[in-house]
Each structure stands twice: as C-alpha cells, then as structure tokens.
C-alpha positions as CSV (number, residue, x, y, z in Angstrom):
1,X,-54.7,28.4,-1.9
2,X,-53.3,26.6,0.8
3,X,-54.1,22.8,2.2
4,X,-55.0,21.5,4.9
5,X,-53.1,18.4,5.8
6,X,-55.3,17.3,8.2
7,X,-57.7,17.2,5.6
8,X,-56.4,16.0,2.5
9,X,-53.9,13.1,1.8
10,X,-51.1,13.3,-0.9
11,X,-52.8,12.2,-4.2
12,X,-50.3,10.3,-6.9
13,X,-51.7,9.1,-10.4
14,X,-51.7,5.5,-11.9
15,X,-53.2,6.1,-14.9
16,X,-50.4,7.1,-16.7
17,X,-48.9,4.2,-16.6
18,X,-51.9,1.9,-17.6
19,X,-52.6,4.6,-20.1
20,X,-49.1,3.9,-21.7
21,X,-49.9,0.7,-22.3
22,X,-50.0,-0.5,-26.0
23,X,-53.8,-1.9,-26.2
24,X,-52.4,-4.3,-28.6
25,X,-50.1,-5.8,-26.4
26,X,-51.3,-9.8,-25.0
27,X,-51.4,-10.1,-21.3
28,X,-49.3,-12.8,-21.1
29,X,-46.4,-11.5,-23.3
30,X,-43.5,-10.7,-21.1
31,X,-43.2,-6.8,-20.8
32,X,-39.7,-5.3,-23.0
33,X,-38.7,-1.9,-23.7
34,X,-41.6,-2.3,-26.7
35,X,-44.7,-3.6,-24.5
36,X,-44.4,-1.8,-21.6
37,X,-43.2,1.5,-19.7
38,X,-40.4,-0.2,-18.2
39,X,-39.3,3.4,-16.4
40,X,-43.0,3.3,-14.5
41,X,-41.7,0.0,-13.2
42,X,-42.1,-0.1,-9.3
43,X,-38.5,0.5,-7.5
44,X,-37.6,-1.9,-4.5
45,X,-37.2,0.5,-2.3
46,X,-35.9,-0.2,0.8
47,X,-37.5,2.6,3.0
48,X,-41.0,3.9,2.0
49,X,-40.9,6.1,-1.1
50,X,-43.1,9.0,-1.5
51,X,-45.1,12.4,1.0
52,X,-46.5,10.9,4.2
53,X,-49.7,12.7,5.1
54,X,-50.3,14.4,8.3
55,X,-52.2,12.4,9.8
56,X,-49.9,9.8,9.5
57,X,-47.4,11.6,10.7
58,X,-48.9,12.6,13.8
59,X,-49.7,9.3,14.5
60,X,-45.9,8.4,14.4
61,X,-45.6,11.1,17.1
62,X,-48.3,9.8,19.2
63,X,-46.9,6.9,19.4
64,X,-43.8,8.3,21.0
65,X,-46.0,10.9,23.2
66,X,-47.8,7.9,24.4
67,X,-44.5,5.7,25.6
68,X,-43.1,9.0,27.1
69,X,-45.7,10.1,29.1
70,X,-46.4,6.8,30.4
71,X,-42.7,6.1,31.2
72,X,-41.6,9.9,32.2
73,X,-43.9,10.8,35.1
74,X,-43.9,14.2,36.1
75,X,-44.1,13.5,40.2
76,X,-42.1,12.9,43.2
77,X,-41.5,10.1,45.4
78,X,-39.9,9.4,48.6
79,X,-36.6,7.2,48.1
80,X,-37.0,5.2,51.1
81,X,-40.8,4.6,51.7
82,X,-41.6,4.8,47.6
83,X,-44.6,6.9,48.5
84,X,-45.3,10.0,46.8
85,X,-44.5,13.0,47.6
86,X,-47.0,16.0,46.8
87,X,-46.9,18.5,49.8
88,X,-43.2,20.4,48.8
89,X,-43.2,21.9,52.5
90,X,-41.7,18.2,53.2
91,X,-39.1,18.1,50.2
92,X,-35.4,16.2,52.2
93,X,-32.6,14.8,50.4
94,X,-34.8,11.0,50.3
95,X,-37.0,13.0,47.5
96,X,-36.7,11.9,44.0
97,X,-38.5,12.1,40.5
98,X,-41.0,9.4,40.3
99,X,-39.0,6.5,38.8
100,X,-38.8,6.6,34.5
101,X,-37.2,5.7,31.8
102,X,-35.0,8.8,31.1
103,X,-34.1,11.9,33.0
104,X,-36.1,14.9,33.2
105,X,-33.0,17.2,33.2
106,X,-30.9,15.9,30.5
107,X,-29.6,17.8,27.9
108,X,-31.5,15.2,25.5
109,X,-34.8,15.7,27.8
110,X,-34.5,19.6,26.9
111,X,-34.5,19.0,23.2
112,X,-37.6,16.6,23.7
113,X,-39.2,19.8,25.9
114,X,-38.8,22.2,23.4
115,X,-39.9,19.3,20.7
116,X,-43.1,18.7,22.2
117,X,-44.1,22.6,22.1
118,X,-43.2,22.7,18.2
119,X,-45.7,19.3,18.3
120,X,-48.6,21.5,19.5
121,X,-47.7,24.5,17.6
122,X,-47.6,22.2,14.0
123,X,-50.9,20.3,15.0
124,X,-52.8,22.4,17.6
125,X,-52.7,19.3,20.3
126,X,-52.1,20.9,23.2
127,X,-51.3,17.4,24.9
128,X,-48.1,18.1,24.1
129,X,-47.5,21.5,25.1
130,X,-48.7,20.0,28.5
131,X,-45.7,17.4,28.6
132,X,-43.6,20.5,28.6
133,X,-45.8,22.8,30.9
134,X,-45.5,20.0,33.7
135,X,-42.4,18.7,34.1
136,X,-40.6,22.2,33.4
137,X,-43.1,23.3,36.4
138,X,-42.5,20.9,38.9
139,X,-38.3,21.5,38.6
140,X,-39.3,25.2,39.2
141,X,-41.5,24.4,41.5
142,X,-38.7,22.4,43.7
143,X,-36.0,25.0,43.3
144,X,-35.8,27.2,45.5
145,X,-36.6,24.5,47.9
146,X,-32.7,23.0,46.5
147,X,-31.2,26.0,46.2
148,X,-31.1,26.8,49.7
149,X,-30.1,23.2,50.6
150,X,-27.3,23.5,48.3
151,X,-26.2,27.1,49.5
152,X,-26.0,25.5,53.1
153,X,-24.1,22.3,52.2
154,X,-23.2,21.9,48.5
155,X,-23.0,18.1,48.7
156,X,-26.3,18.1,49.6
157,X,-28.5,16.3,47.1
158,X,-31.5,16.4,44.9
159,X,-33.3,15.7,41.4
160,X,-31.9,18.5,40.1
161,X,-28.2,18.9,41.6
162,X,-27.1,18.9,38.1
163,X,-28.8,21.4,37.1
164,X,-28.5,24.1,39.7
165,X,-24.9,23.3,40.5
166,X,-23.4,22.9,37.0
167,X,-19.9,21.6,35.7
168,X,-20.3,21.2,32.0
169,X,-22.5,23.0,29.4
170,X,-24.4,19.2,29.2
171,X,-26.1,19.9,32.8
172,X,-28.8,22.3,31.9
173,X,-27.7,24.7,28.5
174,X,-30.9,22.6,25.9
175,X,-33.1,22.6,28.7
176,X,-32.4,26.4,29.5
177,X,-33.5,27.0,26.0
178,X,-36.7,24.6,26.4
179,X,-37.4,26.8,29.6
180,X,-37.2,30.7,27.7
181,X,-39.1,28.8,24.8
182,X,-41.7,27.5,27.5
183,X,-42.1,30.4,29.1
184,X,-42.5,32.9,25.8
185,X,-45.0,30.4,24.6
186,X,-47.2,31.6,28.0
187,X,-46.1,29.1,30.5
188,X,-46.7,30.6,33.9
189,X,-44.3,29.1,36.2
190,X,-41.5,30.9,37.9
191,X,-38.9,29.9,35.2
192,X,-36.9,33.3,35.7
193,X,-34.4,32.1,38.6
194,X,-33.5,29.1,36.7
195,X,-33.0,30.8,33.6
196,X,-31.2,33.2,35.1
197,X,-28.6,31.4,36.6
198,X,-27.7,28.9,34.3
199,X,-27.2,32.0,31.6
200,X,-25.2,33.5,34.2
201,X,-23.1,29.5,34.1
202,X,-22.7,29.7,30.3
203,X,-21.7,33.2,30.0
204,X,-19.3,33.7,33.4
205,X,-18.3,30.4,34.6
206,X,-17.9,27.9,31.8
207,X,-14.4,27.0,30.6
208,X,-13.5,29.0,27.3
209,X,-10.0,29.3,25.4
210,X,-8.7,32.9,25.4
211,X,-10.2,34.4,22.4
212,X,-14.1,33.3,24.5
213,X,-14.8,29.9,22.6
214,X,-16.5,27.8,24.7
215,X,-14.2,24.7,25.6
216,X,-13.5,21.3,27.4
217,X,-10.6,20.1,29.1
218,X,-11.4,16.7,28.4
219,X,-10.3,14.1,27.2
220,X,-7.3,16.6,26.4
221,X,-7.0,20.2,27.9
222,X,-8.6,23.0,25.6
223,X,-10.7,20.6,23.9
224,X,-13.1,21.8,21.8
225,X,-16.3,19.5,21.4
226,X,-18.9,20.1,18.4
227,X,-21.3,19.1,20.5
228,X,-20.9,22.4,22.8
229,X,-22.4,24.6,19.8
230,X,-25.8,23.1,20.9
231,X,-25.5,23.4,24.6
232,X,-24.8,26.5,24.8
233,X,-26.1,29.0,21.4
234,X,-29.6,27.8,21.2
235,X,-29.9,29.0,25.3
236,X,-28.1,32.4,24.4
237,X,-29.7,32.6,21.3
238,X,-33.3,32.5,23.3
239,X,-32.0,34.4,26.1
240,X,-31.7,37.7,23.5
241,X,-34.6,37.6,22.3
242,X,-36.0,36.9,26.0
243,X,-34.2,39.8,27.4
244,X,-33.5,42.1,23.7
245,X,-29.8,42.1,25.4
246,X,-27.2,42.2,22.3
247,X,-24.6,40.6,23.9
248,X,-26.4,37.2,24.1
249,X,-26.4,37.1,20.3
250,X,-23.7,38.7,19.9
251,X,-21.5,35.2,21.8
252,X,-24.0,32.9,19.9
253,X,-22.5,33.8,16.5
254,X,-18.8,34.4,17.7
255,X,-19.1,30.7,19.0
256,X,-20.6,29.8,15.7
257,X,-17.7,31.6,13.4
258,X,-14.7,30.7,16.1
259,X,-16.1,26.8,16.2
260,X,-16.5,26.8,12.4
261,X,-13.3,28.5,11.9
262,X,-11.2,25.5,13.6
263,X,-13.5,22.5,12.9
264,X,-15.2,22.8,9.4
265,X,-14.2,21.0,6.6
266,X,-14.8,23.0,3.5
267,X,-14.0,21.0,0.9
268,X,-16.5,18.0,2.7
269,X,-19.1,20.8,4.3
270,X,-19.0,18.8,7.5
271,X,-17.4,19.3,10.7
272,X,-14.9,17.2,12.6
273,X,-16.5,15.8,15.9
274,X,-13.6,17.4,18.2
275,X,-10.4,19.8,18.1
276,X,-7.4,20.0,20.1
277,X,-5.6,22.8,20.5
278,X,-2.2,21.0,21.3
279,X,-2.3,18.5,18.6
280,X,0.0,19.5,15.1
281,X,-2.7,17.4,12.8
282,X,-6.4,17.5,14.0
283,X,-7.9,14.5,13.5
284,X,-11.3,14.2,11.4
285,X,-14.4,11.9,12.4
286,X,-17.0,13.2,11.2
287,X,-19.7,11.9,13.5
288,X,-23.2,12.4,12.9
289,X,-24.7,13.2,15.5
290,X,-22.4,16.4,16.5
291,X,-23.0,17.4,13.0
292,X,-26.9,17.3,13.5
293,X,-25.9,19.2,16.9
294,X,-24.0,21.8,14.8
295,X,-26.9,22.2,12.2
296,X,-29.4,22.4,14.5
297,X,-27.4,25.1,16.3
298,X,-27.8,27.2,13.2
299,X,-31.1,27.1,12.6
300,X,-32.0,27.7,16.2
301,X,-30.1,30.5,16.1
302,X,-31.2,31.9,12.9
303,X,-34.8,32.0,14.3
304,X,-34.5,34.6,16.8
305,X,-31.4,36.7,15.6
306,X,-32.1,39.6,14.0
307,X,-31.7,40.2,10.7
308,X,-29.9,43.5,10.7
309,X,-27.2,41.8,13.3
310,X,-23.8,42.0,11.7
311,X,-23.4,37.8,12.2
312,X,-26.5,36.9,10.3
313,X,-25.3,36.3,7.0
314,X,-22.4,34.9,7.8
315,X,-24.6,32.1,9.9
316,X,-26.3,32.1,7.1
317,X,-24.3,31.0,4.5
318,X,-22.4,29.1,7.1
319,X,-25.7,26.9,7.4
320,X,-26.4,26.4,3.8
321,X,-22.9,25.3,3.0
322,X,-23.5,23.0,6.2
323,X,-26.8,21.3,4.5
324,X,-25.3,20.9,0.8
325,X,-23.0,18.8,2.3
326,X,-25.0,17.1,3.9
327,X,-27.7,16.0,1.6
328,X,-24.7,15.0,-0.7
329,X,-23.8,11.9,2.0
330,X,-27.6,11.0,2.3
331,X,-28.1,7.5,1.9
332,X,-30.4,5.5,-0.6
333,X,-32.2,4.1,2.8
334,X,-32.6,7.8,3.7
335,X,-30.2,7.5,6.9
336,X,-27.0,9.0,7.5
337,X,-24.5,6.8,8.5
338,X,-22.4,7.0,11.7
339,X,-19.5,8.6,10.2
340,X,-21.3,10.4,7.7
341,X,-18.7,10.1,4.8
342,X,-17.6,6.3,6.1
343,X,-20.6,4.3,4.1
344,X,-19.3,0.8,6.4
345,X,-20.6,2.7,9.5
346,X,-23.9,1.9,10.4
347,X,-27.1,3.8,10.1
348,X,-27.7,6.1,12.5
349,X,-31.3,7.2,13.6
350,X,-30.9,10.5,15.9
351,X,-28.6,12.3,13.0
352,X,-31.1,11.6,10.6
353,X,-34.3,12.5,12.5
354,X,-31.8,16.1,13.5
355,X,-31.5,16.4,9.6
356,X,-34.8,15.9,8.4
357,X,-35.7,18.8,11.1
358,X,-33.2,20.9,10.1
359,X,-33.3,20.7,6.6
360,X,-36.9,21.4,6.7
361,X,-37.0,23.9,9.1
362,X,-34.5,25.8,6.5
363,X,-37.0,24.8,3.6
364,X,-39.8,26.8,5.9
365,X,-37.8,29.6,6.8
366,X,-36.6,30.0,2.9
367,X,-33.0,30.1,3.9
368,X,-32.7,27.0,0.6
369,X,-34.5,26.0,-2.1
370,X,-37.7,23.8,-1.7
371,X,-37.7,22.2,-4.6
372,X,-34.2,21.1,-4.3
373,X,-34.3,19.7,-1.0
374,X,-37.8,18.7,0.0
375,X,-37.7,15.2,-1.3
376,X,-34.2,14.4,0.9
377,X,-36.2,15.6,3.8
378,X,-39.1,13.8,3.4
379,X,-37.3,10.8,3.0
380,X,-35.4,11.3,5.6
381,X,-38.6,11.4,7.8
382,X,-39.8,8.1,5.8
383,X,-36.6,6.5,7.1
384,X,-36.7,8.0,10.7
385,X,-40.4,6.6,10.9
386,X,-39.3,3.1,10.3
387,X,-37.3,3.2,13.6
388,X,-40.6,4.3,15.8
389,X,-42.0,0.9,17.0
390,X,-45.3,-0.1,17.7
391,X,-44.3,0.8,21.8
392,X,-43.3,4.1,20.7
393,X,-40.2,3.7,21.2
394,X,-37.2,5.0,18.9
395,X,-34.4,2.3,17.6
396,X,-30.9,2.5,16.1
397,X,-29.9,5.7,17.8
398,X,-26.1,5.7,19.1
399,X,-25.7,6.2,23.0
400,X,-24.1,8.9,24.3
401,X,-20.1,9.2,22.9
402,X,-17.5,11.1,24.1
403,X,-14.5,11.8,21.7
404,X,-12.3,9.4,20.3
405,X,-9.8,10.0,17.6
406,X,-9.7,6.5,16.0
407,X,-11.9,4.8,13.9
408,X,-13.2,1.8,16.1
409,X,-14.3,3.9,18.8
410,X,-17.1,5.5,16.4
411,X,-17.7,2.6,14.8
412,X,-18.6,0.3,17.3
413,X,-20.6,2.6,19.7
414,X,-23.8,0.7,21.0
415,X,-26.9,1.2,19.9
416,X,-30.1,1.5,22.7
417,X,-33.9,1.9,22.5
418,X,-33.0,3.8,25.7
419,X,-30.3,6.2,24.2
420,X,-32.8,9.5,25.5
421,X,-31.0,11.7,22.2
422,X,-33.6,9.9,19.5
423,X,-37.0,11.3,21.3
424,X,-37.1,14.6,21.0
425,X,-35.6,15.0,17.4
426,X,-38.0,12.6,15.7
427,X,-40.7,14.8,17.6
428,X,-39.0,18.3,15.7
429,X,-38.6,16.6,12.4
430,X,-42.4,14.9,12.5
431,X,-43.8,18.4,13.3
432,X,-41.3,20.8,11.1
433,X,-42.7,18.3,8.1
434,X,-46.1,18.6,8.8
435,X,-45.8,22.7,8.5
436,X,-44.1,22.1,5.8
437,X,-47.0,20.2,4.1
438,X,-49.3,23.0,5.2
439,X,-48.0,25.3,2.5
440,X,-47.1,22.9,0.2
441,X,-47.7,19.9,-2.4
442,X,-46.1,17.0,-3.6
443,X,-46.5,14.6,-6.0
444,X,-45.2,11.3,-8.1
445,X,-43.9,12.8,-11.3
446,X,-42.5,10.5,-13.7
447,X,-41.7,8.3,-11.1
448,X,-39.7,10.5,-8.7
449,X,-41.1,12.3,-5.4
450,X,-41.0,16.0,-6.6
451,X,-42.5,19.5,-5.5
452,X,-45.4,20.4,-6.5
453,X,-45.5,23.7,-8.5
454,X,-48.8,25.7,-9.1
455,X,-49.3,26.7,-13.0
C-alpha cells in the first residue's frame, strides 16, 4: 500500500539499542565492546543523516518560493519615470521588467520555470505552477510587441532582446523547454511563436562542427562546451513530443552520442567540461556543474523519447554509466566538490542539488536500482538543504564559468547567494524526492539509512 508523505513522517527505532543493553551493566561504568553496542553509537555526522519527511521538504522549498517571488516580480516598469507599466498598447524601448534579483530570461531562470511546475506536480500547490504561468505569459504577452521593433531596427531594445534575437544556445534553449513544458501542462498563453522560433535558432542557425554537433567558437574556434547538451536537448527533446516530429529526437540523441563520444571519460564515468578540436591532448576538468548539465540532459531526454527510437538504449546506458560514476566521488558531507575527482576543491551546491534530482529522477523512472542509490540521493538533498537559509536564499553555488584549461581557474571561481544556477535545481531535487517518498520507505537499519523492503 502506498504512503502518503504528507501524512506520515519516516519512523526509526531506538529500542534496539536500549534493548541491547546488558541489564547488569552499572550506569556509571564506562561503556566497552562488553557493556555496550558500541556500533549503535551515534556518528558525528557532519550533514544531517537520515529520510527527511515531506513536509519538511516542502518547507525547504517554500522558503525559496517565498524569496523568489518577492524578489522576481512578474511586471513592467518604465525606465525613466519608474512607474509601472500595465497597458502594452504603450510598450517603447524605456520599458523594462520590474526591477529583481535575477533575470527572467536566463538560461538558469528556465530551469527554475520548469522546476516550479515539477513543485506543483509533486505536492499539488499550485502557487507554484502560477510562478511559471505568469512570468512565461507576460514575455509572450510582450512579443510580438518586440518582434516588430526588432524587424524595423534590430538594435532596437527590450527585456527580451536576448531572447528573440539569439547568439548563443544560453539566450533562450532551458527556457524554450520551460515554455513546451508550460504549455503541455495547460498553460494558455500564446507560447507557439516563441517556441517556434527559437527551435527554428537551435536547429538552422546555431554554430555546429561538420558532422551537426552543436559548437562554440569560443574561447577557441570549434569549441565544444558540455554545458551545450542542456541548452539545447532538453528544448528538442520537448519539441518532439510537442510536435511527434522525429527529427527533433532524432538531433537530441546524435548530440548526446557525438558529445559523449569526444568528451567522456570511461575509465572515471565523467565528462571533461570542454573539447577543442585543434588541440593534440584535450585537457580534463571535470567541473561539476557541466557534469550535472550533462546528466540532467539525459534524463530529460529519456522522459519524452520513445522507447522504440533506435537512440534509447544507448542514452540509456550512457546515463547509468554517467551516475555510477558519479555516486562513486560523492562526498561524506553529501556534496560534490568543484572538480568532482579533485577532493581540495570546494563543495559545490548547484552540482549537488542537479544530482540529487537526477539520480532520483532515474530511481523513479527505474532506469537504476533503488536500493543501491536511494540513500546517496537523499543525502545529497540533506546536504543541499543546509545551503537554503532562513531568507530562502541558496549558498555555495559557483557563478557562472566559462572554460579554462588550468586548474586555478576552476578552483578559485566565486561563490554568490546571487549565482541564479542554484534556484531552480534545489526546487527539482526537493520535489523529485518527495515523489520518491510517495512510493517508497526508508528506515535506520543497523545504523545505516537503507530502503525499506516489504516482506
């Protein structure tokens, strides 16, 4: 039968331990391998130990709903007089987003979109959902308005230049994907135009090498970055099954198998954070972050393709190779580290929230085995919860990074309350865990966090 973790808590039993107790033994005597259970000893852990409960899960996310929406307003203003604007008959170039802490069309801001829809979809709060609903409606709402100005001039300007006249894969490929997501889950705002043309961007217009893998030429020419897998397959992966058109599939898993092919490490099941085609040795840095942008590729993509598709196994086997490495750099905190296999570089919080959702998201799909990798998941969300202060805000994630290929440059990347790429991931793993615990137990078992089975 299953739970409801909204209702009940995750339960773990004392009494074996007092139980084991010699009822001979004095109080006072000093407890040895003979007087006492030393193995039911309570571990110093440095990062809560154990299944959060639902509730208190949620509560974690609340906290970060309740920062965002008070710091991420979904309204205009005029740039000289400050006042709002509400009538979009009188739209100019003065017209901004109401001022906020983050940007509204970041790549970062289309992962915390399409996080805030899985909230309401794992708790049934539709507050969430309406984060979303507005803010992708009002940049619909303005674009056609922007379009046209841009048609007439294109250095005209407006909140969403980026978007509608892109350069990189960055401007508008995760929020694309928040968009089909948005408007499959019932959204009715005229999202099609928008959609439209920035699939049109990813699949006629971005840079690619010859053989079609999507590419950079920065900081070198044909450059690829890891990073690109997420920009551009989750979009293309929602735009087939928007549309049922093959072909969108079809250049999500060639990216996936042409990327993997040049920048996975199969002997450490993690990939390098960027490949240049010119270079005789390629360089490997294994940041975290791009690796979370990599494994969250796969999963997203593994969602919608179909299952008869000539790629899927291969993405599939592709991701499970990518989480058994993984898990096997966790550390004891819970955390990755920055470089995932260098343990001097600090611990990084957007990886690990990336992870946790990931890993769980696989664990709910049964693409790996529950029992093995539950627990790393749910410490991982133990760790990621630490970093969620009491303003909601998330700490210890790295800002944005472009590519370096020596060790100081990942090492020493700042770390910002403000960096917008830990929102929306701590958001997916919080609510990926909680459906997790809908269909499933867990308990202290001889010490150690471990799945429940049913006898």
């Amino acid at each position: 039968m299953k739970t409801n973790p909204f209702k009940t808590g995750i339960k773990v039993s004392v009494a074996a331990a007092i139980m084991a107790l010699p009822s001979q033994v004095n109080a006072q005597q000093p407890a040895n391998d003979v007087t006492a259970p030393l193995h039911l000893l309570k571990a110093d852990y440095p990062t809560p130990y154990g299944a959060k409960s639902a509730q208190e899960i949620k509560a974690t996310i609340d906290k970060i709903y309740t920062f965002l929406e008070k710091t991420t307003p979904a309204g205009l203003v005029d740039s000289k007089t400050k006042q709002a604007v509400t009538n979009l008959k009188k739209l100019d170039e003065n017209t901004i987003f109401a001022p906020g802490t983050f940007r509204l069309t970041s790549y970062e801001w289309g992962v915390t979109y399409a996080a805030m829809l899985l909230a309401t979809e794992a708790t049934g709060d539709q507050k969430y959902a309406n984060y979303t609903n507005e803010r992708l409606k009002l940049i619909a709402d303005i674009a056609p308005f922007y379009k046209k100005e841009l048609q007439k001039n294109n250095k005209s300007q407006s909140p969403i230049r980026g978007f509608l006249n892109p350069h990189a894969l960055d401007d508008g490929g995760a929020v694309t994907a928040s968009m089909i997501k948005a408007q499959r889950a019932g959204l009715k705002a005229d999202l099609k135009p928008l959609i439209d043309d920035f699939m049109s961007y990813i699949s006629n217009k971005e840079f690619r090498l010859t053989d079609g893998t999507l590419a950079r030429n920065r900081p070198q020419p044909n450059t690829l970055w890891l990073d690109d897998l997420f920009m551009a397959v989750p979009a293309l992966a929602q735009m087939g099954k928007l549309t049922g058109d093959v072909k969108y599939y079809d250049d999500a898993v060639k990216q996936v198998k042409q990327f993997s092919e040049r920048m996975y490490n199969s002997q450490k099941n993690l990939y390098m954070h960027g490949w240049v085609q010119s270079m005789e040795e390629h360089p490997q840095f294994h940041w975290a972050r791009a690796n979370g942008w990599a494994v969250m590729t796969m999963v997203e993509l593994l969602e919608v393709l179909p299952k008869d598709h000539p790629g899927y196994n291969e993405v599939l086997n592709q991701l499970k190779a990518h989480i058994k490495g993984l898990v096997a750099y966790q550390d004891g905190t819970g955390f990755w580290h920055q470089l995932i296999d260098r343990n001097d570089t600090y611990l990084e919080t957007s990886a690990t929230a990336i992870y946790a959702f990931s890993i769980t998201r696989a664990i709910n799909r049964g693409y790996i085995d529950k029992a093995a990798y539950a627990p790393a998941a749910l410490l991982a969300w133990n760790a990621v919860a630490t970093k969620v202060n009491d303003k909601g805000e998330v700490e210890g994630t790295c800002v944005g990074t472009g590519m370096g290929f020596d060790p100081a440059f990942y090492y020493y990347r700042p770390i910002n309350v403000f960096a917008a790429h830990g929102y929306g991931p701590v958001i997916l793993a919080g609510s990926e865990i909680i459906m997790m615990l809908k269909n499933n137990e867990f308990e202290i078992n001889d010490s150690s966090l471990q799945l429940k089975t049913r006898k």
